[in-house]
MARFI-100036 format. One record per residue (C-alpha): residue in one letter; y, x, z. Coordinates in steps of 0.001 Angstrom, whole numbers, padded with zeros to 6 digits, always signed. Layout:
N
AYXZ/...
//
This chain:
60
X+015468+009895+006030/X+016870+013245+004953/X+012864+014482+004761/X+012511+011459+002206/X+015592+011873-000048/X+013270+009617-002797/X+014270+006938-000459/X+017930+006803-000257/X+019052+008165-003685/X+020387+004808-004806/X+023093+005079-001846/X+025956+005536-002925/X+028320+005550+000040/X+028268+004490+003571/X+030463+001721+004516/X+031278+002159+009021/X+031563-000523+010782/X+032589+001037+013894/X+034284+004230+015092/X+031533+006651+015393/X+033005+010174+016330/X+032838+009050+020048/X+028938+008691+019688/X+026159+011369+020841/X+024063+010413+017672/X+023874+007572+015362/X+020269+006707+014079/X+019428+005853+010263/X+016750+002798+009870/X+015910+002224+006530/X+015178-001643+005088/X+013858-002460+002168/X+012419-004963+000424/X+015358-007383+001025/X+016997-009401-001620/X+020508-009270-001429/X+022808-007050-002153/X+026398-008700-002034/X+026285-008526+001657/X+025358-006198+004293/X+021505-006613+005352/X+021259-008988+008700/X+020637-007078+012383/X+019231-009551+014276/X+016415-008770+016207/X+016528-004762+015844/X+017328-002406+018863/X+020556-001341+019080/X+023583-002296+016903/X+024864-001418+013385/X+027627+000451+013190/X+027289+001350+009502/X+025528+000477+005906/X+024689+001631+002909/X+026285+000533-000369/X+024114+000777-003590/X+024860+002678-006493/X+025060-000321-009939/X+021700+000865-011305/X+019864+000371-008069/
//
């Protein structure tokens, strides 16, 4: 994502679900085109596990 910043500048912080420091590297996926925003964005089905989300800025 960082070579698309267009893409994420409505973040406004990320919200850990999990104790990262003990990982090797934590991958961003980026989803959009979902309709909610009061909760964090459902995981099924995608490889590997969140550990973390974004939280959008009030003009998002």
């Amino acid at each position: 994502m960082r070579s698309q910043p267009e893409a994420i500048k409505h973040e406004d912080e990320i919200v850990w679900t999990e104790d990262v420091s003990s990982f090797d590297y934590v991958r961003e996926t980026l989803v959009d085109g979902v309709g909610t925003r009061r909760r964090p964005v459902s995981w099924r089905g995608q490889a590997g596990r969140r550990v973390g989300y974004a939280l959008l800025k009030s003009n998002a």
